[in-house]
C-alpha positions in Angstrom: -71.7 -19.9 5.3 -68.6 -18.0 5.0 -66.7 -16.3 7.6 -66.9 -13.1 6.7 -70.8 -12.6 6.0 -73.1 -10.1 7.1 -69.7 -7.9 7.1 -70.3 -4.5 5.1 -67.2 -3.1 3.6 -67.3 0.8 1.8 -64.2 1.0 -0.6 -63.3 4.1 -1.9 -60.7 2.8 -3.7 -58.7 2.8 -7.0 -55.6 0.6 -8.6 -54.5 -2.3 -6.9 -53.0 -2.1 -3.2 -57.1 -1.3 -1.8 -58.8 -3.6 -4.4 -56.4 -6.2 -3.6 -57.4 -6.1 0.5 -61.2 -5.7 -0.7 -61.2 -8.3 -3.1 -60.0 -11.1 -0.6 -62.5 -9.7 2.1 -64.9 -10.1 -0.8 -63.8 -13.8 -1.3 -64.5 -14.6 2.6 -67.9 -13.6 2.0 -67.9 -9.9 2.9 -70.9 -7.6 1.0 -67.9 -4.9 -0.8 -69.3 -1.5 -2.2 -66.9 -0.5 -4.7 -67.7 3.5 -4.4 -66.2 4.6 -7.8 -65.7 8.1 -9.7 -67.9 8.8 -12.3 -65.2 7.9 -14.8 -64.6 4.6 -12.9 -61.4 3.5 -11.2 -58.7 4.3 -13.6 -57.3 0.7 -13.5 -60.1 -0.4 -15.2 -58.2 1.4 -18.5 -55.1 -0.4 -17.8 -54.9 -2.5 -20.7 -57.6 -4.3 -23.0 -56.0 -7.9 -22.6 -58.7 -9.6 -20.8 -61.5 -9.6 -24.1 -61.2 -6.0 -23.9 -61.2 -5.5 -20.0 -58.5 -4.5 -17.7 -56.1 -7.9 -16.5 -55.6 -6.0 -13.5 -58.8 -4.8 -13.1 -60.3 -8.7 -13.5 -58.0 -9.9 -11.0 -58.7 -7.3 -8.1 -62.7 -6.9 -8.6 -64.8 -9.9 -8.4 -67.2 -10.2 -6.0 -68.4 -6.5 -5.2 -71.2 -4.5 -6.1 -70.0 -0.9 -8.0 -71.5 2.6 -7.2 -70.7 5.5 -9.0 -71.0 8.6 -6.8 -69.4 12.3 -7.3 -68.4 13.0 -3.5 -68.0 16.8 -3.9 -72.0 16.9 -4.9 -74.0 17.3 -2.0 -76.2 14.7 -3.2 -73.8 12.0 -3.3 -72.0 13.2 -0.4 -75.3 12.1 1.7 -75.3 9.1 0.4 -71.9 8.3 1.0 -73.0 8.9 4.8 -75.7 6.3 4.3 -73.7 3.7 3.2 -71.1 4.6 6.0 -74.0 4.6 9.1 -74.5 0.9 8.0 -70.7 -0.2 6.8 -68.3 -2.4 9.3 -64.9 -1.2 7.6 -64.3 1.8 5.7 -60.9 1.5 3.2 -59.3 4.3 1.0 -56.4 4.9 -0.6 -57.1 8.6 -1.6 -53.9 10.8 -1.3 -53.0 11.5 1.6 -55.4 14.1 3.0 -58.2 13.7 0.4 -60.5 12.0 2.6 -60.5 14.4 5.7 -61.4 17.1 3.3 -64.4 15.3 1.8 -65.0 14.9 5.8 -64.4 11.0 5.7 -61.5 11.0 8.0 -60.7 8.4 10.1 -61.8 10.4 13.4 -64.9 11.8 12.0 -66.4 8.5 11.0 -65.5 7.1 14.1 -67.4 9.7 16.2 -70.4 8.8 14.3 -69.9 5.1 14.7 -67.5 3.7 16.9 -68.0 0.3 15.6 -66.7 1.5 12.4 -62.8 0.0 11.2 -61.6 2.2 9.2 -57.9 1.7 6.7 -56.3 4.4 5.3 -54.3 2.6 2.6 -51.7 5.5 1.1 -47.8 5.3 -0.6 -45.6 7.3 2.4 -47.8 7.2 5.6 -49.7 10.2 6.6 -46.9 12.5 8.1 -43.4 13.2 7.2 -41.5 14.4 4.0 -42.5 12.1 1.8 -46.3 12.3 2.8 -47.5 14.0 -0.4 -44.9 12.4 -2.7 -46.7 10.3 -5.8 -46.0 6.5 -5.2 -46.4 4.2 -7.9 -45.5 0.8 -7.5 -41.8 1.4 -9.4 -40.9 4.2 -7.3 -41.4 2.5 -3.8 -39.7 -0.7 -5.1 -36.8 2.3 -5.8 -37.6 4.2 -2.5 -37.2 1.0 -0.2 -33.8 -0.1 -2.4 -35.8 -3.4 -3.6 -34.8 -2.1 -7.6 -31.2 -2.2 -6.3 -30.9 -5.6 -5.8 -32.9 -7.1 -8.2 -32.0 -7.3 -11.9 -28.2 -8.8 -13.2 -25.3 -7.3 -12.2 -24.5 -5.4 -15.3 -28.7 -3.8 -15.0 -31.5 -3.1 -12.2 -34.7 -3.8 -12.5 -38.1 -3.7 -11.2 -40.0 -7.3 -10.1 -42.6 -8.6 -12.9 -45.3 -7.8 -10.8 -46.9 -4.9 -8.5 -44.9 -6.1 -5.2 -45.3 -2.8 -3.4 -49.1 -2.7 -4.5 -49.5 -6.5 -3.7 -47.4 -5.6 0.2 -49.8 -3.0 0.8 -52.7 -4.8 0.0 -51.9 -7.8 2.1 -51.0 -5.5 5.6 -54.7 -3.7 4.5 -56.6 -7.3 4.7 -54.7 -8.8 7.3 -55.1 -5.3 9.7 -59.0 -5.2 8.9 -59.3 -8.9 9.9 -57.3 -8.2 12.8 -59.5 -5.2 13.7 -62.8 -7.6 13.1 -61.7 -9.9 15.5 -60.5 -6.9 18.1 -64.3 -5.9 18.1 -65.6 -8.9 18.6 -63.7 -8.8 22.2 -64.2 -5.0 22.9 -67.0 -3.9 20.7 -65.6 -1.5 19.2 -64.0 -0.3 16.0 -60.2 1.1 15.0 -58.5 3.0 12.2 -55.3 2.5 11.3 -53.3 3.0 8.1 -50.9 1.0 5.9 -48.4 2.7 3.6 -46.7 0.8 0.9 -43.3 2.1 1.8 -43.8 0.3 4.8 -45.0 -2.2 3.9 -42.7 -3.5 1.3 -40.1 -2.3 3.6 -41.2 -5.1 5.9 -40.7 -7.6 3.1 -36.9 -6.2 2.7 -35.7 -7.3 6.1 -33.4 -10.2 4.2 -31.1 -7.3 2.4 -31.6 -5.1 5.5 -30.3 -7.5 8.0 -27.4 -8.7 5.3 -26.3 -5.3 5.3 -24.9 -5.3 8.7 -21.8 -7.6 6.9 -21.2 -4.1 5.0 -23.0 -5.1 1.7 -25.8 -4.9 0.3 -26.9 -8.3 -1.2 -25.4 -8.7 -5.0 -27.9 -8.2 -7.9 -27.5 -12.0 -8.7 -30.5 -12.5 -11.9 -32.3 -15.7 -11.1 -29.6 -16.8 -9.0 -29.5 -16.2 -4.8 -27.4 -13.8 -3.3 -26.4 -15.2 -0.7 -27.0 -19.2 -0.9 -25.0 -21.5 -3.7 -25.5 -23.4 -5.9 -28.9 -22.0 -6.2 -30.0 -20.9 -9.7 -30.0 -21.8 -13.5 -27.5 -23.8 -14.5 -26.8 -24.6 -18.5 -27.3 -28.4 -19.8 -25.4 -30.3 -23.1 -28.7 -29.7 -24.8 -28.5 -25.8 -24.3 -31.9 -25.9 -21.7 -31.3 -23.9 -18.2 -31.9 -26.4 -15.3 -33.0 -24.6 -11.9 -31.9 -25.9 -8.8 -31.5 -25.0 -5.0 -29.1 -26.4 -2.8 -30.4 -25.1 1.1 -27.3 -26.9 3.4 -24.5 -28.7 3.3 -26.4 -32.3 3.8 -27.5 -31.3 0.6 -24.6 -30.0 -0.4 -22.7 -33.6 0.0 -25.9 -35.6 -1.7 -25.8 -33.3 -4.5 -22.0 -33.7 -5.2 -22.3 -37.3 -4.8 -25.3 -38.7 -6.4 -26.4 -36.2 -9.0 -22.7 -34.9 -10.1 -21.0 -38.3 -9.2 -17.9 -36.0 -7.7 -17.6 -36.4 -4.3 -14.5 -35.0 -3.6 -15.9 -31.7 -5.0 -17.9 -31.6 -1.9 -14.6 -31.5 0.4 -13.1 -28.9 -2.0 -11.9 -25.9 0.1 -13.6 -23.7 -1.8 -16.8 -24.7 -2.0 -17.0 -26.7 1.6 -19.6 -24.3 3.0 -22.0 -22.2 1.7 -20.0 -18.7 2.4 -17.3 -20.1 0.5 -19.8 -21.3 -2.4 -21.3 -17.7 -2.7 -17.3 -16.2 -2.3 -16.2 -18.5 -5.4 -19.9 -18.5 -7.5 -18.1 -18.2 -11.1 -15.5 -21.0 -10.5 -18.9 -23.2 -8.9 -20.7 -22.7 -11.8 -17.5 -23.8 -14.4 -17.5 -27.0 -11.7 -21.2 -27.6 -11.8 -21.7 -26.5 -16.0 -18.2 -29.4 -17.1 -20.7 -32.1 -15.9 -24.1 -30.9 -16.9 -22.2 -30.3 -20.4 -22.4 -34.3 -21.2 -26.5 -34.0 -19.6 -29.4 -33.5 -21.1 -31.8 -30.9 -19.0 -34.4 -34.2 -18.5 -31.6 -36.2 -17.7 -30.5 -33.6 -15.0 -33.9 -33.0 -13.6 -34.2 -36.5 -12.9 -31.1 -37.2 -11.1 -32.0 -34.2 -8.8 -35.8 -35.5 -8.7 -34.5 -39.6 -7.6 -31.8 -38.0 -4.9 -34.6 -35.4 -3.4 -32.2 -32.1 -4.5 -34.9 -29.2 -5.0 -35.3 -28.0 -8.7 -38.2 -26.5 -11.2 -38.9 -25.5 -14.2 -38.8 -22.1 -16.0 -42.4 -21.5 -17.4 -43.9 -19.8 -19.7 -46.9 -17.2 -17.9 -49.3 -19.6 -20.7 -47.3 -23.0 -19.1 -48.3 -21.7 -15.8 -51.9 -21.3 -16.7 -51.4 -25.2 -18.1 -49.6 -26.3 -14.9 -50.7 -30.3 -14.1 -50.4 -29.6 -10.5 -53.3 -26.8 -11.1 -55.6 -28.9 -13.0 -55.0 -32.1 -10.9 -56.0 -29.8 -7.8 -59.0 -28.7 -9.5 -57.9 -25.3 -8.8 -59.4 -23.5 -11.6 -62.9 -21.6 -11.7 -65.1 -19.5 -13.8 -66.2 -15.9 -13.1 -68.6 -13.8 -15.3 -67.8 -10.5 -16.3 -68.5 -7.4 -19.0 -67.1 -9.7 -21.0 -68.5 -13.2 -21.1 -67.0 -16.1 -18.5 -63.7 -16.1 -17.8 -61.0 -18.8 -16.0 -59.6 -17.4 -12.3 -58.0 -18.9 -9.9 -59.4 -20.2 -6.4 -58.0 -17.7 -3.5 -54.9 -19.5 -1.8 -56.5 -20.6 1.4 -58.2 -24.1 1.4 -60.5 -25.3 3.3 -62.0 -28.4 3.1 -66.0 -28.6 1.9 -65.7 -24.7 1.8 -66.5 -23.9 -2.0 -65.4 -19.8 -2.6 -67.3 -17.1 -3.7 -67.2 -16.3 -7.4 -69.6 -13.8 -8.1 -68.8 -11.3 -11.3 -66.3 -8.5 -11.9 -69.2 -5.7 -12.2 -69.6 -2.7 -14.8 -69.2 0.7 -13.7 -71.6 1.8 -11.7 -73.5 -1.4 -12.0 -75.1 -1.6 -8.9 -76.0 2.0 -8.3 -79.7 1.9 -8.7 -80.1 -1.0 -6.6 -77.9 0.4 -3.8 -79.8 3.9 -3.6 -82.8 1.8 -3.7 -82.1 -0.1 -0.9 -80.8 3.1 0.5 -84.1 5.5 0.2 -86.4 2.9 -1.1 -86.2 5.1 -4.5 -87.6 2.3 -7.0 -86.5 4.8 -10.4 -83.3 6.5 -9.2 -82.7 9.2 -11.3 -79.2 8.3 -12.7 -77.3 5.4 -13.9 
């Protein structure tokens, strides 16, 4: 059994930060009603890289059931109310206001059952100047000053991923599994709300809390701000070699045994980390001169044998490869529109606990079979 079944969750929900806190409910075992426009949720056009479907529509959907309803027809509207009398949590991420107007606000629903959680999932919070503002994943990672360290120095940029989306999502599950556990002491539900602004301004407290030396964090690349040596650093054979040096144990280790220079490790310049960081360039023309006569295998393997951290850069499709996936077994298979395809197990491991992998549905999949279980209508009439 897993933890979360016999839990009902109604998602109005769209894009990523909502599906993302649904979908790993879903995972835990919770029954997720994806309530979806008739046009579906518009991440689902996206892309067409995944055999024709959405790849971010794949990753955020498995495991729920899809119902198409129009909420401003009456007819629908009632049996958004159904689903609602029997649901445990109620999500959306609407704009702000949206849901109150179609009469799903947070109070209203909880009038009618106090048992209900309810998570309002929106970009600014519900109040304040920036309530109503649009807020894409781009323009919080501007908004919370995460674009203005992150890039080279010479050029911002935006992470490879939705990290204000991904934020948002994460607070969303964690606050409904709080809220589960709250009712099972007090018996009875809670709303709250999650904005990605905050949220992802949480995750920014490392450049926040720097700031109080009266800088922000350098845009570094791939290298650390404010630890050194901690980056890529060239080899004789023109390969980048990645490493991370974390204190000065490791500091003296590394100067010793993998660059066979042990006075560098006394040098005035580099002996402690702020120095490292104030005197980066000259570090790296230190640390280059001896990996000039090395080989990038012949470098990760002096760090590997002395225990100095270091990685590969891969590929997204040498990722997908990765030995230490395959020699976890951490790969699974999850139908879908389009045939079977490969997804990963959800992060959390426990032992004799095989997930849930049930299919990425169609729009609107599940609608006949939800009404019926809803009126006992054996014909619905609609799709």
């Amino acid at each position: 059994m897993l933890p979360l079944e016999g839990v009902t969750v109604v998602s109005l929900e769209q894009a990523v930060a909502a599906p993302f806190a649904t979908r790993q409910l879903a995972d835990l075992g919770a029954r997720v009603i994806k309530v979806e426009r008739p046009t579906g949720d518009f991440a689902r056009g996206y892309d067409t890289s995944v055999k024709g479907l959405s790849s971010h529509f794949v990753w955020l959907n498995r495991n729920k059931e899809s119902i198409v309803l129009d909420l401003k027809a009456e007819a629908d509207r009632e049996v958004m109310d159904k689903l609602l009398d029997r649901a445990d949590v109620f999500v959306q991420n609407l704009a702000p206001g949206a849901a109150a107007r179609l009469g799903l606000g947070a109070a209203e629903l909880r009038e009618k059952n106090p048992r209900l959680i309810v998570c309002d999932l929106s970009g600014y919070g519900s109040s304040g100047p920036y309530r109503d503002k649009k807020a894409y994943d781009l323009l919080i990672q501007c908004e919370t000053g995460l674009v203005s360290i992150t890039g080279s120095p010479d050029e911002p940029a935006k992470t490879g991923i939705s990290t204000a989306d991904i934020a948002g999502g994460m607070y969303a599950y964690t606050g409904i599994l709080t809220a589960l556990y709250e009712r099972e002491r007090t018996g009875q539900g809670t709303a709250f709300e999650v904005s990605l602004f905050d949220a992802l301004g949480e995750w920014m407290g490392f450049p926040y809390y720097y700031s109080y030396s009266g800088a922000a964090p350098a845009r570094a690349g791939a290298r650390h701000a404010a630890i050194a040596p901690y980056g890529p650093f060239a080899a004789g054979d023109g390969g980048k070699v990645f490493l991370g040096v974390q204190n000065e144990r490791e500091w003296v280790k590394f100067c010793e045994q993998v660059l066979e220079q042990p006075e560098l490790a006394g040098d005035p310049r580099f002996d402690a980390n702020p120095k490292r960081v104030a005197n980066i360039v000259e570090l790296g023309v230190a640390i280059e001169a001896v990996f000039a006569s090395m080989s990038s295998a012949e470098i990760e393997q002096r760090l590997e044998r002395v225990g100095i951290a270091n990685a590969r850069m891969r590929t997204v499709a040498e990722f997908a490869d990765h030995p230490q996936l395959e020699a976890r077994d951490r790969w699974r298979e999850v139908d879908s529109p389009a045939g079977p395809l490969r997804t990963l197990l959800p992060p959390v491991t426990v032992p004799g606990r095989e997930p849930r992998m049930d299919p990425i549905p169609e729009v609107g999949e599940h609608t006949r079979a939800i009404l019926a279980e809803l009126d006992g209508h054996p014909e619905p009439p609609r799709d």
